[in-house]
C-alpha positions as CSV (number, residue, x, y, z in Angstrom):
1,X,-22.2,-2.7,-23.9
2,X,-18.8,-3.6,-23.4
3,X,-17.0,-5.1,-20.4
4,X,-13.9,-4.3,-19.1
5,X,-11.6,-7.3,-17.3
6,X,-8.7,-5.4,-15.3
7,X,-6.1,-6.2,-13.2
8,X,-5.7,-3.1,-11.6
9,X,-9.1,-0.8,-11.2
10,X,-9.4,2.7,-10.8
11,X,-10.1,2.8,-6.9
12,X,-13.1,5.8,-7.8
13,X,-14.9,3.0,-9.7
14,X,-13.8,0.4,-6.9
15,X,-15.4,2.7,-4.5
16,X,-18.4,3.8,-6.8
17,X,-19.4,-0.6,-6.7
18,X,-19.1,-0.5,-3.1
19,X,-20.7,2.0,-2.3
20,X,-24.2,0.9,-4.7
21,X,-23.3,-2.2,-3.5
22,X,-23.7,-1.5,0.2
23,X,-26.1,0.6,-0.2
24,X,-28.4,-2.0,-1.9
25,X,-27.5,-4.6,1.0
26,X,-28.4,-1.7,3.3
27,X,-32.0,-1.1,1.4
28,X,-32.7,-5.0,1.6
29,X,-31.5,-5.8,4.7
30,X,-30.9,-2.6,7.3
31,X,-27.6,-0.9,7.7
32,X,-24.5,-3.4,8.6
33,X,-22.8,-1.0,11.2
34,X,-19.3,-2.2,10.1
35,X,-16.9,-1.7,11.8
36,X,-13.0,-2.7,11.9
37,X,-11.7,-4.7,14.8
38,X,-7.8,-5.7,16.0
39,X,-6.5,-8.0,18.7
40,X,-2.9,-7.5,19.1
41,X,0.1,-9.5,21.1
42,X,2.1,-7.1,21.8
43,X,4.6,-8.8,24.9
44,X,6.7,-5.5,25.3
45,X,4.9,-2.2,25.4
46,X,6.0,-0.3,22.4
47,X,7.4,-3.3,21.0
48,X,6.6,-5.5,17.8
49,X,3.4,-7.0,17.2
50,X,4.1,-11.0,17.9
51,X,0.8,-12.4,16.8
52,X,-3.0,-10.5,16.0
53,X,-6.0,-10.9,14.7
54,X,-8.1,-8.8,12.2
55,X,-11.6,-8.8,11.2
56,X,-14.8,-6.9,11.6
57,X,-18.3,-7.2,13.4
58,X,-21.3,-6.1,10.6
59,X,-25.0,-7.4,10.4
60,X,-24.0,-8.5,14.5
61,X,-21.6,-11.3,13.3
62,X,-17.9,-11.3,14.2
63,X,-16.2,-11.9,11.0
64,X,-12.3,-12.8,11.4
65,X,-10.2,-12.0,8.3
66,X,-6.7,-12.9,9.4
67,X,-5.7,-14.5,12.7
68,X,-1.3,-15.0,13.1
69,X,0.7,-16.1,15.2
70,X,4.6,-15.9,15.2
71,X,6.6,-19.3,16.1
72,X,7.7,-18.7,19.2
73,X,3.8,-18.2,20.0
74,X,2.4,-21.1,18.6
75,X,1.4,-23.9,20.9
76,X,1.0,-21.8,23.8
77,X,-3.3,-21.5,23.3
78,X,-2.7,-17.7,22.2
79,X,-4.6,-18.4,19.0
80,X,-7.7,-19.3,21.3
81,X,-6.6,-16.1,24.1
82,X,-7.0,-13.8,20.7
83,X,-10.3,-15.4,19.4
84,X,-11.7,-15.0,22.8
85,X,-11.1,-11.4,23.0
86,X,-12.5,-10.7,19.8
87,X,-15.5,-12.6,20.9
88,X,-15.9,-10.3,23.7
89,X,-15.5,-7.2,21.9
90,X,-17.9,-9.0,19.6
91,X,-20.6,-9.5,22.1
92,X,-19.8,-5.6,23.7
93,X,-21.0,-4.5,20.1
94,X,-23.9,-6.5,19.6
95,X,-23.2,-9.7,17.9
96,X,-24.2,-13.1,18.1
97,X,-22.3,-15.0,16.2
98,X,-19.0,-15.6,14.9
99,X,-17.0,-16.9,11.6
100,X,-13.8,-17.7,10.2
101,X,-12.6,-19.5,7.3
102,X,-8.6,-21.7,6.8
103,X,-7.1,-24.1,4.5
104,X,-4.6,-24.4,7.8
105,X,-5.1,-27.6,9.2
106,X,-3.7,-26.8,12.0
107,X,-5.3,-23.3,12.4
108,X,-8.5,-25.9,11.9
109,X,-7.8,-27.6,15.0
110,X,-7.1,-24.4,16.8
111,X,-10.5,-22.8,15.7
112,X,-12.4,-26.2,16.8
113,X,-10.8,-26.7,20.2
114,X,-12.6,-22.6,21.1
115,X,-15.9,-24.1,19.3
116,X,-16.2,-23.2,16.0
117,X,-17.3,-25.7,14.1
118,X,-17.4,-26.5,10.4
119,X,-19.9,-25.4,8.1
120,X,-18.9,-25.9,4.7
121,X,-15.6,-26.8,2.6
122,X,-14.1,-26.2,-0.4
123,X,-12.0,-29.6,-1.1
124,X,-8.4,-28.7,-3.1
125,X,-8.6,-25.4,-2.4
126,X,-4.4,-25.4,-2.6
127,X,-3.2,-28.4,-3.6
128,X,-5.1,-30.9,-1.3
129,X,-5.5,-28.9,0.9
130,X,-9.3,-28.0,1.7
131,X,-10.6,-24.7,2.8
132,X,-13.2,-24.9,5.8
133,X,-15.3,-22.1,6.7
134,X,-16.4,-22.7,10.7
135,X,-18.6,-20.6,13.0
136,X,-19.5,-20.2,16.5
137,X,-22.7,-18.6,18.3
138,X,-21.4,-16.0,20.8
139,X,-23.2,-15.8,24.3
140,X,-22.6,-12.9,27.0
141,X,-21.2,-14.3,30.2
142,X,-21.8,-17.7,32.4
């Protein structure tokens, strides 16, 4: 049978793997309710986005896909202030837990310091750089 090795797909047979795929997952292990999820810094109504996180809640885990910050809000814990709101939509939706993944060492120590913790790496994932994959259990209120 042959195999085809393509750099650009036709998006019907990208959708037709998805779909089986998630459908199998769905048939093995219940129905992920997937759903999207964005944080946004936004200081100026109307304005530009400054900073945002994007990511999804399925299976009752937060995932986040993309967390970013623009320099003038670095530093200033916003990375934490956007993590923590996911979290909390997280929890509103049914989830426990929570994971990100960075070869950022400093996006690392940002992750860390709001309690994720490392569970697994992949060493010179760029360069020397290693790529960590942390999560965090979620719990509702104090």
């Amino acid at each position: 049978m042959p195999i085809e090795v393509l750099e650009q797909a036709d998006p019907a047979d990208l959708d037709r793997v998805l779909r089986q795929l998630t459908a199998f997952n769905a048939a093995e292990v219940g129905e992920p309710d997937r759903r999207p999820l964005a944080v946004l810094l936004r200081p100026e109504a109307g304005g530009p986005v400054t900073g945002g996180l994007v990511g999804f809640t399925a299976w009752n885990w937060l995932f986040t896909g993309q967390l970013w910050l623009a320099e003038a809000e670095r530093g200033k814990g916003m990375a934490g202030r956007l993590l923590a709101e996911a979290e909390a939509e997280a929890l509103r939706r049914g989830c426990h837990s929570a994971w990100i993944d960075t070869f950022n060492p400093v996006a690392k120590r940002a992750y860390e310091a709001a309690g994720y913790a490392v569970f697994g790496s992949l060493p010179r994932f760029v360069g020397e750089r290693t790529r960590f994959f942390l999560s965090k259990a979620l719990h509702p209120g104090p």
